[in-house]
N, CA and C atoms as a LAMMPS dump frame, in Angstrom:
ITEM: TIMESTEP
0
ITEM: NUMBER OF ATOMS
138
ITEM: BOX BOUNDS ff ff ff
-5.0000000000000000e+02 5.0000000000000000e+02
-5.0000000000000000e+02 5.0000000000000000e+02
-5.0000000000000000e+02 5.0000000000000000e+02
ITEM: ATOMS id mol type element x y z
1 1 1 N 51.688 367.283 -160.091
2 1 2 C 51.48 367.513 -161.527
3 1 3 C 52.695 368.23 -162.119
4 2 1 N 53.013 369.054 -161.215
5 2 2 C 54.34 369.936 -161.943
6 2 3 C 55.549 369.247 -161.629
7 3 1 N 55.357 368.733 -160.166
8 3 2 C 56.551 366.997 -160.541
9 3 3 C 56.74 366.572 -161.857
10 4 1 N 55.603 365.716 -162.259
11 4 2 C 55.861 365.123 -162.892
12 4 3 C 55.854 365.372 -164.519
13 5 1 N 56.102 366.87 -164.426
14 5 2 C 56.299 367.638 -166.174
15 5 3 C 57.29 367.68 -166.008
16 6 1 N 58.312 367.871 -164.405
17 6 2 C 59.7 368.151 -165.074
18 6 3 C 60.221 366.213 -165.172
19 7 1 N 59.531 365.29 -164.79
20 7 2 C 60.468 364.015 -164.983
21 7 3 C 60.093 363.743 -166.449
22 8 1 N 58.709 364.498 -166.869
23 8 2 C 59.035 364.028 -168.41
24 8 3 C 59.53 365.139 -169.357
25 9 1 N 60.202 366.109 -168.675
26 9 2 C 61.155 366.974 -169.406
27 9 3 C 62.794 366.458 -169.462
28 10 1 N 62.989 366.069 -168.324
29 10 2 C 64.734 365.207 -168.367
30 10 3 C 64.529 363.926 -168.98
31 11 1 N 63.672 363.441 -169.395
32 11 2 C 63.457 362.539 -169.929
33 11 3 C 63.735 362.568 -171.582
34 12 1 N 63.203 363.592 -171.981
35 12 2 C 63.483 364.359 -173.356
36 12 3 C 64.925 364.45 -173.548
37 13 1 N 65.186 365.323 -172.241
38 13 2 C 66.45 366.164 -172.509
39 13 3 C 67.563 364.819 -172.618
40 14 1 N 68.374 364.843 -173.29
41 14 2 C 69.245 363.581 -173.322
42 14 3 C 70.305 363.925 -172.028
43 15 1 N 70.565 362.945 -171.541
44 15 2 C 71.475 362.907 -170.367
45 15 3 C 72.742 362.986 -170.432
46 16 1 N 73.519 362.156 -171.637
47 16 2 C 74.576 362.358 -171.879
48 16 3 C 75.114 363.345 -172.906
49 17 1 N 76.197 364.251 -172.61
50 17 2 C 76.367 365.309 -173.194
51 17 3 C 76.887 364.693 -174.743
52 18 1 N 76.63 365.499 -176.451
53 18 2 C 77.081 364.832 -177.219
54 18 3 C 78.534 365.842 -177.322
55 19 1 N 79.218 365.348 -178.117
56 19 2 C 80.703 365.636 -178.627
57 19 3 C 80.976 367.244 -179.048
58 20 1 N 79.916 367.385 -179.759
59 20 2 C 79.705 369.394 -180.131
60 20 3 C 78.587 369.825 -179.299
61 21 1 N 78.779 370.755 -178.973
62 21 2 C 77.966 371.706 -177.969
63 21 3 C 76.886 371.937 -178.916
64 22 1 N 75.96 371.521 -178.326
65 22 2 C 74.642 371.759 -178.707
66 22 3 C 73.534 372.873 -177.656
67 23 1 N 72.182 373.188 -177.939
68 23 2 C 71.573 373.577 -177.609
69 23 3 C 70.174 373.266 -177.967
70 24 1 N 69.87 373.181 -176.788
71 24 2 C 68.289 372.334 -176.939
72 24 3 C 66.904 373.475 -176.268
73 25 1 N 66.312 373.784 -177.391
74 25 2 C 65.312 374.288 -176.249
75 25 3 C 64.001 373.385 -176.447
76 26 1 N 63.081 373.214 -175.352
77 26 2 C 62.217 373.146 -175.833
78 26 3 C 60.25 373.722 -175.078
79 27 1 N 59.737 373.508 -175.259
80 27 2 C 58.452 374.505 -175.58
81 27 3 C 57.501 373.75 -175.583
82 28 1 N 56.738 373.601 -174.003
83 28 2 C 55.239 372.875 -174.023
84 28 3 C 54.62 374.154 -173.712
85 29 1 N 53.146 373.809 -174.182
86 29 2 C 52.038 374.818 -174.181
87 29 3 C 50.981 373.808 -173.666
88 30 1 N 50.268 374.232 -172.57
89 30 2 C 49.235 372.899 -171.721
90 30 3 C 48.283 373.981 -171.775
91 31 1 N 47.307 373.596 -172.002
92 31 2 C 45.549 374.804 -172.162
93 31 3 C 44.702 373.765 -171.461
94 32 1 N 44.155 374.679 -170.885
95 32 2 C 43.083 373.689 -169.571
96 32 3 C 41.859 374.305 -170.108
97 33 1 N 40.673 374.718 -169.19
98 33 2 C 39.517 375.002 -169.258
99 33 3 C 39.797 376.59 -168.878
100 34 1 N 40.538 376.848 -168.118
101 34 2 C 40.661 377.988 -167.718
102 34 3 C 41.574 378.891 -168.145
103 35 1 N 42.996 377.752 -167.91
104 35 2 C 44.193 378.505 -167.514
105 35 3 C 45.658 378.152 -168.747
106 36 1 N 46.183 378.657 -169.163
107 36 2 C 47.018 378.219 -170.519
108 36 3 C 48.764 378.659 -170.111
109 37 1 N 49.021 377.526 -169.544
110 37 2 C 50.479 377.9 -169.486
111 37 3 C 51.643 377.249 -170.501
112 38 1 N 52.726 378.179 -170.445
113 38 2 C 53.376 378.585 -171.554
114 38 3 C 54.929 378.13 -170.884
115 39 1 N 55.504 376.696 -170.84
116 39 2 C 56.862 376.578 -170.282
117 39 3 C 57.963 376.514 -171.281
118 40 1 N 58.694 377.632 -171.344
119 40 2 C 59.757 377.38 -172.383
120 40 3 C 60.863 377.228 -171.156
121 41 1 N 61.996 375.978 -171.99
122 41 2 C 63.131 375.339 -171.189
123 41 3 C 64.56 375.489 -171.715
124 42 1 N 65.158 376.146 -171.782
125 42 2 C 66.407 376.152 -172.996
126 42 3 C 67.537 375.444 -172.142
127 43 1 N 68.214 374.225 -172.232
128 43 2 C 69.241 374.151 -171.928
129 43 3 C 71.031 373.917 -173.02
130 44 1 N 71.766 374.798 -172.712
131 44 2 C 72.914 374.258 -173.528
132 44 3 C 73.83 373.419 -172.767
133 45 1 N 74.468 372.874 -173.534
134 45 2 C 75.026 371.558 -173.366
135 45 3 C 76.642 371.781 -173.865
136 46 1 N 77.523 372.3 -173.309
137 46 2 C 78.837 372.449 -173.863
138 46 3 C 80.207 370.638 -173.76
């Protein structure tokens, strides 16, 4: 399960770097019955 959040996180993240340095974060929030986790991802991209 946590496999496969990070293949649909690089999936998001664009692969090829663009021309100006950017910075990408981004911010899933998954709430179950129980348990509520909170993944923030920041990557920059120079």
């Amino acid at each position: 399960m946590h496999s496969d959040f990070l293949l649909r996180l690089r999936r998001i993240i664009p692969t090829k770097a663009p021309p100006s340095p950017t910075t990408t974060t981004t911010t899933t929030t998954t709430t179950t019955a129980t348990t509520t986790t909170t993944t923030t991802t920041t990557t920059t991209t120079t």
